[in-house]
N, C-alpha and C positions, 0 to 999 in steps of 0.2 A: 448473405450470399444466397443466392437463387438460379435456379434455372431456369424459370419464366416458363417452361411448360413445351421447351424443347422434348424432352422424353416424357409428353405426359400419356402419349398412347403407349407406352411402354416398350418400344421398341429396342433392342439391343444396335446403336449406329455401325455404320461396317461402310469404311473406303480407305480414302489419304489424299495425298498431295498431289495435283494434276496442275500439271505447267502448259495450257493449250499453247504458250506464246514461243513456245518452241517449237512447233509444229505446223504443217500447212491444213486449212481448216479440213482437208481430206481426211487429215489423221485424226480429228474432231471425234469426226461420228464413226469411226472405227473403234475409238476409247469409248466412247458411249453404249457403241452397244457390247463392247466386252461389258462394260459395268454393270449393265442389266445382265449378262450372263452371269454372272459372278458375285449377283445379289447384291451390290454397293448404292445404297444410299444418301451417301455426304460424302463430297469433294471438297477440299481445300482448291482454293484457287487464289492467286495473284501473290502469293508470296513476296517474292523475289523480282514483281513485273513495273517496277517505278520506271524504268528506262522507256519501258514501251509504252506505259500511260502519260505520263510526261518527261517525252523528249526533247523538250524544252522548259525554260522557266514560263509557268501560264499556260501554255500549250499543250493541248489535251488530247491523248487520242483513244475513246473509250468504247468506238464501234466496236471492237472485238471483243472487247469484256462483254457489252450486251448480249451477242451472238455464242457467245460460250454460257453465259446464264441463260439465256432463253432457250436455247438447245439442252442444258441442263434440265430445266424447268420443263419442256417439253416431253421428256424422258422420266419423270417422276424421279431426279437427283437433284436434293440440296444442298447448297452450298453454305460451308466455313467462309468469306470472305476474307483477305486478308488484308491488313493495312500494309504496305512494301517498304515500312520504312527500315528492314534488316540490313538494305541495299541500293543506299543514295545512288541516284544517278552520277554518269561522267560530269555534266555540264552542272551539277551539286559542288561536287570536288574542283574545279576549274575558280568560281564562284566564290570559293571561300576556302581560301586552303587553310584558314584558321580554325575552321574547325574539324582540319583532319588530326585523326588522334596520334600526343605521344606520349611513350614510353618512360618507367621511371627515369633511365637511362639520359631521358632528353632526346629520344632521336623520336623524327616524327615522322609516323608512317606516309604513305600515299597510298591512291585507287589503284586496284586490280583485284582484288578480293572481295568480300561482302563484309559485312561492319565496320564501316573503314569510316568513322563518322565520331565526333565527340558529343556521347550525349547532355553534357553540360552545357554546349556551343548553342549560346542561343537563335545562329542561323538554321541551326540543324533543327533546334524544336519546332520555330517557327513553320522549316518547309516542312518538317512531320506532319502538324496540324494544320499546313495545306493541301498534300495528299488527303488526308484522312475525310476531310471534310468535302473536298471534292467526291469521293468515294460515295460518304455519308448521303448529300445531298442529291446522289445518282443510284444508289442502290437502294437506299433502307427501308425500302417496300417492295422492293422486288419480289415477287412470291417465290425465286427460290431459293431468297434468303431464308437460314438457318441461324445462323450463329455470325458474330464477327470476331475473327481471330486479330488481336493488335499485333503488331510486330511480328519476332521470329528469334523465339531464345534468348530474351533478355541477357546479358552480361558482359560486353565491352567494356571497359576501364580506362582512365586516361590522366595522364598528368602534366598537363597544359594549362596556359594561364587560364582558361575558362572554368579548369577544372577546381583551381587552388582558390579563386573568386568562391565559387560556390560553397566546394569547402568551406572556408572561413566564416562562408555566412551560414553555414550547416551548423559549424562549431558552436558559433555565439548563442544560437537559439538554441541548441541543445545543453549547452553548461552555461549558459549566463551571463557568469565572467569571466574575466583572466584568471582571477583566482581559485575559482571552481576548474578552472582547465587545468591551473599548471596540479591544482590537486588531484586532480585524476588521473593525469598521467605520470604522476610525482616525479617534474621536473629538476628539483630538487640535486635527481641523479645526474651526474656530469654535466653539472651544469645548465639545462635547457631552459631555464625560469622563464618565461615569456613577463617583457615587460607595454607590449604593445602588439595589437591585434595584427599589424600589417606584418608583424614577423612571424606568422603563424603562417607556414606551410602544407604544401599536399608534402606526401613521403616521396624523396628521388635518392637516388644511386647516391648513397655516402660512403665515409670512408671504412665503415665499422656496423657495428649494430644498431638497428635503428628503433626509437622509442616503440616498447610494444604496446601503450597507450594510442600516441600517435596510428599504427598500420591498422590497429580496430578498429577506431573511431572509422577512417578511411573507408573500411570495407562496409561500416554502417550508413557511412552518407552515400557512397555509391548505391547499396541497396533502395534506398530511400530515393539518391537522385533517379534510378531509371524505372521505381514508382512512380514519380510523378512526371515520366515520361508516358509511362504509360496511361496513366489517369487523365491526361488531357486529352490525350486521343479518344481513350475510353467514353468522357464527358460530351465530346463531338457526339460519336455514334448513337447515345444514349439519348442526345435531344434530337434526334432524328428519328428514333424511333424507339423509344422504352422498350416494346414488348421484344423487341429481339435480343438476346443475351449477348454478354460478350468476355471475353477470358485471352488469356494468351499464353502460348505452349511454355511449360517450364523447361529447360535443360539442366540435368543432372553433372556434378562433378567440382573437382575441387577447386579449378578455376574461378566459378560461379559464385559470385559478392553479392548474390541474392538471397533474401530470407524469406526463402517461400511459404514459409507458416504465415508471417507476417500480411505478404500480398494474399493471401487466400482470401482474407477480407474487404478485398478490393476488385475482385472477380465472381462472376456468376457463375463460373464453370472452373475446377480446377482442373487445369491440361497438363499431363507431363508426356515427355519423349522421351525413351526410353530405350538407350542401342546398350546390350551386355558386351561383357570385355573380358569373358574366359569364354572356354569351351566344354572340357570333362566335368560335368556339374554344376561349372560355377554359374553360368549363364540362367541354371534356373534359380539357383540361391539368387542372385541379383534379379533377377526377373521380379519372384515375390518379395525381399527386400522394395524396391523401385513401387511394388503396387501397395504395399501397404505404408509407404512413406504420404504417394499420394491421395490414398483414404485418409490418413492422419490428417494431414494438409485440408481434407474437405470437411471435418466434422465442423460443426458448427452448433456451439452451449451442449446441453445433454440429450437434445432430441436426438433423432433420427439424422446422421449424417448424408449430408447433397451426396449425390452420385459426383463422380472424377470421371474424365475419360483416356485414355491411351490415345493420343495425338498423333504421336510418330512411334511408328517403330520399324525396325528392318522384315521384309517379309523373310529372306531368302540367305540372309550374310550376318555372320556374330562379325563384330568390328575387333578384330584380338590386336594388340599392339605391334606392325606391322605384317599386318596381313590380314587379308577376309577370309575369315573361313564360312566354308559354302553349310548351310545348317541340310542337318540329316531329312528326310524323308518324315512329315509329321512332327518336326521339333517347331514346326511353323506356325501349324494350330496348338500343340500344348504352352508355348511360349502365352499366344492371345488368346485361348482361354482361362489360364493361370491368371490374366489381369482381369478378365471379367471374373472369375471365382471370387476374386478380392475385392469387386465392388464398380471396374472401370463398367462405365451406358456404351461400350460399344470398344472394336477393334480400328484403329486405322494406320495406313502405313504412311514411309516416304523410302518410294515413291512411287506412283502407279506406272508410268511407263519413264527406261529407264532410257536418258538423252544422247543424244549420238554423238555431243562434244561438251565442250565444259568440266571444271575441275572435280565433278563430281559424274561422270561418265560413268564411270562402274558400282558407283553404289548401290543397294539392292534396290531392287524395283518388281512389282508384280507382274508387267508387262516388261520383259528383258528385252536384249537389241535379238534376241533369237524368233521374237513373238509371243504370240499366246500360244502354241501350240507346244508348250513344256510340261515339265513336273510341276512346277513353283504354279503358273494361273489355274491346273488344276486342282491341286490342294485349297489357292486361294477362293474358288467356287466351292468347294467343299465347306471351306469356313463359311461362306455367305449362306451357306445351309444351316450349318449347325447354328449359324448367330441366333435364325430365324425360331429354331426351335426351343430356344433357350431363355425368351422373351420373359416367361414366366416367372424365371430367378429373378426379374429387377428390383423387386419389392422388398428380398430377403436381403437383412442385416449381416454383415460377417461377425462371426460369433471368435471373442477373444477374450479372454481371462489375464492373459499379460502384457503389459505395457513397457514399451521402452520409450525413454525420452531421448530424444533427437534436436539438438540446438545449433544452429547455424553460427552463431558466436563462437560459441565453444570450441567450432573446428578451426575458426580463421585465427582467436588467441594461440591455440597449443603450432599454429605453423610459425609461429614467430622463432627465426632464430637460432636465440637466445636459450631455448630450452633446457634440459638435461640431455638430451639425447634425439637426435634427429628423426625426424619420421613419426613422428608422434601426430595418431591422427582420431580424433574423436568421431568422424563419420567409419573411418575404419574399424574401430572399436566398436560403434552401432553395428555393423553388419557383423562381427565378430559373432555377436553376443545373439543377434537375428539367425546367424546361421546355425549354430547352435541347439535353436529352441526348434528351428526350420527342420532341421535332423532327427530332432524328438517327435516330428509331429504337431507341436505344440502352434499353434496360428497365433497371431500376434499383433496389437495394434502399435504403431509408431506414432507419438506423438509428441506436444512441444509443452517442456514447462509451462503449468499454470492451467492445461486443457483440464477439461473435468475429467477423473475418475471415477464414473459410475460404473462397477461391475466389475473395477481392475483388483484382483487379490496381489496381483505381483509385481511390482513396478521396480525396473532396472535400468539403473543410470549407468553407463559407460563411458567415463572419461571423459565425465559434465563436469567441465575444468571450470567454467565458471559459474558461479552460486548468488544469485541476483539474493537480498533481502525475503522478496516475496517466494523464489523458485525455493527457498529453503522452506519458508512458514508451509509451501505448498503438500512440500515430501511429509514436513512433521504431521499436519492433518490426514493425511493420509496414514502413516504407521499410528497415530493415535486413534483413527477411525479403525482400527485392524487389520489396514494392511499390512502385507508381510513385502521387504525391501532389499534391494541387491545391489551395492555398489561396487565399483569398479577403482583400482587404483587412478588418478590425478584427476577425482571427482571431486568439486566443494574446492577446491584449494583455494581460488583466486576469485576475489568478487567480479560485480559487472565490468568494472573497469581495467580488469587483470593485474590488481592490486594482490597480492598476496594477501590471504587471513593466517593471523600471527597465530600460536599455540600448540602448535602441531597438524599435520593432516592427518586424514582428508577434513580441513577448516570447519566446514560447515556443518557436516554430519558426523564428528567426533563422538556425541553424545548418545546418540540415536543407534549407532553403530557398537559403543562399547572398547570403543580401539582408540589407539593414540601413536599415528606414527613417527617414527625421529629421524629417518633419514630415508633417505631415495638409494638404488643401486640399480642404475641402467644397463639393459645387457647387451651386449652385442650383438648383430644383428645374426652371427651363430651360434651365439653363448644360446646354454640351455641351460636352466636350473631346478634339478630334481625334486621331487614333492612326493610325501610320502602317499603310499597307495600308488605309486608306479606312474604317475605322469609328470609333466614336465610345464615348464613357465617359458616366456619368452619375452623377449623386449626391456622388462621392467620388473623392479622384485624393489624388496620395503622393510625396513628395520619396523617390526608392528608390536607394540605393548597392548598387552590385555588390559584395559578398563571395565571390565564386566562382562566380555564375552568371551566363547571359548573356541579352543583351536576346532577347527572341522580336520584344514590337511596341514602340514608341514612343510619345512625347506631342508633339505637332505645335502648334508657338506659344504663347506665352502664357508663363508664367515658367518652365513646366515642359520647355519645347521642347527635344529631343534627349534626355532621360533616360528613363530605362526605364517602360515599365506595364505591359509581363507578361514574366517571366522565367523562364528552363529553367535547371536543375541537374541536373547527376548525382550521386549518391550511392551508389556499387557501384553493383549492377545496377538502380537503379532510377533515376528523375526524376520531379525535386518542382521543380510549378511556381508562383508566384507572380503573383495575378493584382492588379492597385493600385488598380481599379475598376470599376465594373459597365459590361462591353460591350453595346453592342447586341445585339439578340437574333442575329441572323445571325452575327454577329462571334463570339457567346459559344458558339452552336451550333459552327461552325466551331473553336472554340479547343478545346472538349472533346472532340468530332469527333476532333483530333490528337492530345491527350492518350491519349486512350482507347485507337488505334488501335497508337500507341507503348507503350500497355500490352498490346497483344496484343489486343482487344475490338473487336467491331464491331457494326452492327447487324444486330437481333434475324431482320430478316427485308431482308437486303441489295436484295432485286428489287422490295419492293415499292412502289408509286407515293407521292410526296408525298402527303397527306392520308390512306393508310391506317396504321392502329397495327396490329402486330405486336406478339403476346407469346408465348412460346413457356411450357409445362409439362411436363419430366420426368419419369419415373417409369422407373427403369432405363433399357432401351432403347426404352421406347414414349414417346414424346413426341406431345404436339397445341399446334396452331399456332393461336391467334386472331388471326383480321384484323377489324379494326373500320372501316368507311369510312365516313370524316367528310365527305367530298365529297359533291355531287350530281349525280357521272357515276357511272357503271358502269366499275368496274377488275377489270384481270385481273394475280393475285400468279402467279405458276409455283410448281407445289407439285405434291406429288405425295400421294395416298392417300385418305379416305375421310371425304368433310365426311358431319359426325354431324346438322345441323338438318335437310338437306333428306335425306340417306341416301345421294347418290350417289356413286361412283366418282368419283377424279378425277387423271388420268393425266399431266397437264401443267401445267392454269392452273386457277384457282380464281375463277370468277366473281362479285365480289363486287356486287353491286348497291347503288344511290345511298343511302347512310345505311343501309346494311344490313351486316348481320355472317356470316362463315364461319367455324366450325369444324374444323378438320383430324384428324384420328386420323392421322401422319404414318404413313409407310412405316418399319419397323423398321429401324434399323440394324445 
C-alpha cells in the first residue's frame, strides 16, 4: 500500500463531496469560490453521476465533467474522481433486470434507490468496467486529478442465481472438496451432507436455523466477491495512469460483509466514512473508536504506518436513530480534528452543498439550503485554517502501548442465530473495551489478528469468538515475548470455521489464561450480576475454575456466588487476564486502568482533567500533544511549548477552552 506521493508536500487535505450535476453551471463558480474561502483543497466529484455521463448504453456525455475539472483545476482544487458505479443508471436496470438484486427472502428488488445492482451479475461488472474505463481513458492526466475514488461504500448483498453461481465457485476453490466443506460446516448436523456440488447453495429464508458454517462462509465470499469488484476497476485506472493513487471509501456497521483489514492491501489509501450515532459523549467515543480502527486498517509490516483519510463525514448533523441532531457550536471541528490527531491527511465532508431535492435533501452539508452566510460555513473556514496550521503533525506517529484486536469474522459468526443469547456482538465488545481505555486516557491501537506487535505491552481480545491456528500461535508469541493479555468472555471458543474447540473455554487460550470454563449463563438484557468491589456484569457471566490463576473480582449471590469473574495469571514475565463478563463501564475503565498500568502504560496525558482527550504524535524527538475538551468549562492541561492554532508560547498550562481544542509542538526531548 502506498500513497504515491499525494501528501508528499505534507499538506493536511480539507473539502468533500461536490455533486456539480445538480446544479446549473451558475452555482459552479459560486461553490468554487466558497471553497477558496474556506480553504478546501480536494473535491470528490461524480459519485453518484452514471445517469448523466451515460444516458444511454455507449453514449456519453462528458462536456461537463471537463468543465467542472478544468474550473476546478483553474481554482488550484483537486479532485477525488469517482468511478459512479454505487448508482447504475435507469436504462442499466431496464437492460437486465437479472441483475437486479434479491433478497434472502426471494423477493427481488427494483430501481429507485442507489445500489440496486447485483455485484456478482456479470452485466453489472461488465458495465462497471465500461464506466470506469471510459473515465480512465478521459481523465487520468488531468492535472486536477488527485486520487480516483472507486465506487461508494462497498456492501450490497444478494441472493440470486448469479449470486449462488459464484458462491459455489467461491466454495470449491476455497475448501477443495465436498468433503473438506461438509467438514467444515459439519454437515453431519441434521442431516445437510452435501453429496454433490450443484446442491450447494447461497443462504435463503428457511424454515429454522440456518447452518452457521454456511452464513460465514457467505459473508466471506461477499467480502471477497466485491474486492474483486473493485480491483478490476482499480486495475483500469491504474494502467492509465500508475502515479495517481486510488482507494475507495469504507463504510462502517454491522451491515457491511466487508473485511476491511483484508482490502487495505488492495488500496493505496485507506478511506473511511464516518457518520456517529449517539449524542451525550457517545459520538466522541465513536469518533476516536472509527479513527483508530482505520489507522489499524493503514499499518502496513512494522514500519511507519500510510496515512488514512476521513472521506466522509457530517459537518453539521450526528445521524441518531431517528432523528438528526443539529451538532453544537465547535463539536464540528473537535469531531475532525479528533481524526487527524489519530493519524487521518486531512478532513472531508458529505456534503459540500446541500441539494434542493432527492432522498437525501436534508443531510448535512457545509453549504445548507440557507447559504453560506451561517454558523456551520463559518466554523467550516475556521477549520480550513486550523487544517493549514497543523501540517506540521503529519510526520508524527500516534503513540500507543495497547492493542485491541478487531476481527470482521468474529462479528458475522457470533450474529448467527443460534447463539446462547441474542445480541451478542464482537464489534460491540471492541468498542466496549475501546471506550473504556478512551476514559482512562489510555490511546489505543486497533488491529487485526496476526498484525505485528512491536511496542504493544497490552494486547485485549474481546469476544474474538473465533481462534484461527495461526491467530492463537500469534497471542502465545506475544505473552511469551512478555506481553501482558486480556481476554474477554466468548474469546478462542470456536475455530475459523465456527467449529467449536472441545475441552472447555475460552478453547484456545485456556492455558495461557490459567481458567477452565464449564458452562455459559447469559443475562438478560436487564439482569445484572453483582461482583465483588461494588460493580456489576451484564449480558453474560461463566461458571470459571481456576487452573493456575487467581481470583482478581467475584460474583456476589445467585448460583454463581463466591467463584471467580475476572482473573490474573502469570505467565514468565507477563499476565493474562480473564475477564467472564462485561463490567460496568467504571468497573471495566478501572480493570484495564490496572492491567495497562501492570504492563508498564499509562495515560496518554496523566494531568489532564476528566472530559479532555489527549493524544500524543511522534516523530523522533519532536512530538505534539492534542487536547480535545468535550466539557463546557474552560481547562487547564500543564504542558509545556508552542500551541500551533493560536501561535502562542506556552510555558506551563495550556488553556483549553469550553469544546475547543489545543495543539502542542511539545518541547524537544
Amino acid at each position: 500500500m502506498t500513497t504515491k506521493g499525494l501528501w508528499i508536500d505534507g499538506r493536511l487535505r480539507y473539502g468533500g463531496d461536490w455533486n456539480p450535476e445538480q446544479w446549473p453551471p451558475e452555482v459552479w463558480h459560486d461553490d468554487v469560490a466558497l471553497m477558496r474561502a474556506a480553504g478546501v483543497d480536494l473535491v470528490t466529484v461524480g459519485v453518484f453521476a452514471w445517469s448523466r455521463l451515460e444516458p444511454a448504453p455507449g453514449r456519453y456525455t462528458l462536456d461537463w465533467l471537463d468543465r467542472v475539472l478544468d474550473l476546478l483545476h483553474d481554482n488550484g482544487i483537486q479532485v477525488a474522481l469517482a468511478t459512479p458505479t454505487a448508482s447504475p443508471p435507469p436504462w442499466f436496470t431496464s437492460a437486465h433486470p437479472g441483475a437486479m438484486p434479491v433478497t434472502a427472502d426471494g423477493v427481488r428488488l427494483h430501481h429507485g434507490s442507489r445500489d440496486t445492482y447485483c455485484a456478482a451479475a456479470p452485466a453489472y461488472r461488465a458495465a462497471a468496467r465500461g464506466i470506469a474505463q471510459v473515465l480512465a481513458t478521459r481523465y487520468a492526466h488531468h492535472p486536477a486529478l488527485a486520487l480516483w475514488r472507486v465506487h461508494n461504500e462497498y456492501g450490497t448483498t444478494c441472493h440470486c442465481a448469479h449470486a449462488e453461481a459464484a458462491f459455489r465457485r467461491w466454495l470449491r476453490e476455497r475448501h477443495g472438496s465436498l468433503d473438506a466443506l461438509n467438514d467444515a460446516w459439519v454437515t453431519s448436523f441434521w442431516g445437510q451432507h452435501y453429496a454433490d456440488w450443484a446442491q450447494v447453495g447461497a443462504p435463503r429464508a428457511t424454515q429454522y436455523l440456518a447452518n452457521p458454517g454456511q452464513l460465514l462462509d457467505f459473508r466471506r465470499f461477499w467480502s471477497d466477491t466485491l474486492l474483486c469488484a473493485y480491483t478490476e476497476q482499480r486495475d483500469l485506472l491504474r494502467a492509465a495512469n500508475p502515479a495517481v493513487p486510488i482507494t475507495t471509501n469504507y463504510v462502517l456497521g454491522d451491515w457491511v460483509p466487508v473485511d476491511h483489514a483484508r482490502w487495505a492491501r488492495e488500496v493505496d489509501l485507506v478511506a473511511v466514512d464516518h457518520y456517529p450515532s449517539r449524542v451525550d459523549g457517545g459520538a466522541e467515543e465513536q469518533t476516536a473508536l472509527a479513527a483508530d480502527l482505520a489507522r489499524g486498517w493503514a499499518r502496513h509490516g512494522a514500519g511507519r504506518p500510510a496515512p488514512w483519510l476521513l472521506m466522509e463525514s457530517a459537518p453539521n448533523q450526528i445521524h441518531v436513530p431517528g432523528r438528526m441532531h443539529t451538532k453544537e457550536p465547535g463539536r464540528m471541528t473537535r469531531h475532525s480534528l479528533a481524526h487527524v490527531a489519530r493519524g487521518s491527511a486531512g478532513v472531508m465532508f458529505f456534503q459540500w452543498r446541500a441539494p434542493a431535492g432527492g432522498a437525501e435533501r436534508f443531510h448535512s452539508a457545509v453549504v445548507s439550503h440557507a447559504g453560506a452566510d451561517t454558523r456551520v460555513f463559518r466554523e467550516a473556514t475556521r477549520l480550513g485554517a486550523a487544517l493549514g496550521r497543523l501540517a506540521e503533525t503529519t510526520p508524527g506517529r500516534v503513540q500507543a502501548a495497547v492493542a485491541i484486536a478487531y476481527d470482521a469474522a468474529s462479528g458475522w459468526a457470533l450474529r448467527h442465530p443460534g447463539m446462547p443469547r441474542d445480541g451478542l456482538d464482537h464489534p460491540g465488545e471492541v468498542a466496549a473495551a475501546h471506550r473504556a481505555l478512551w476514559h482512562a486516557g489510555i490511546t489505543t491501537d486497533l488491529i487485526t489478528p496476526g498484525d505485528p506487535l512491536d511496542g504493544c505491552r497490552l494486547l485485549v481480545l474481546p469476544a474474538l469468538y473465533l481462534a484461527a491456528d495461526a491467530t492463537v500461535d500469534w497471542v502465545r508469541r506475544h505473552v511469551h515475548a512478555g506481553g501482558h493479555l486480556l481476554v474477554t468472555w466468548l474469546s478462542g471458543v470456536a475455530d475459523t470455521h465456527a467449529r467449536i474447540r472441545l475441552g472447555g473455554y475460552p478453547g484456545a487460550y485456556r492455558d495461557l489464561l490459567g481458567v477452565r470454563v464449564e458452562e455459559f449463563h447469559p443475562l438478560a438484557d436487564d439482569e445484572r450480576a453483582p461482583l465483588t468491589g461494588g460493580g456489576t456484569g451484564r449480558i453474560w457471566s461463566e461458571t470459571v475454575h481456576l487452573t493456575g490463576a487467581e481470583t482478581v473480582t467475584g460474583y456476589l449471590g445467585g448460583v454463581l456466588d463466591g467463584r471467580p469473574a475476572i482473573t490474573r495469571h502469570r505467565v514468565g514475565d507477563a499476565h493474562t487476564w480473564y475477564v467472564s463478563t462485561r463490567p460496568d463501564q467504571d468497573t471495566y475503565r478501572r480493570l484495564l486502568t490496572d492491567a495497562a498500568r501492570l504492563a508498564g502504560v499509562e495515560a496518554t496525558c496523566p494531568a489532564a482533567p476528566p472530559g479532555v482527550e489527549a493524544v500524543r504524535r511522534r516523530d523522533g524527538d519532536q512530538s505534539w500533544l492534542f487536547l480535545l475538551n468535550h466539557t463546557d468549562r474552560t481547562q487547564r492541561v500543564p504542558a509545556t511549548g508552542h500551541e500551533l492554532l493560536t501561535g502562542e508560547p506556552v510555558t506551563d498550562a495550556v488553556t483549553v477552552a469550553p469544546g475547543g481544542v489545543a495543539v502542542l509542538r511539545e518541547a524537544r526531548r
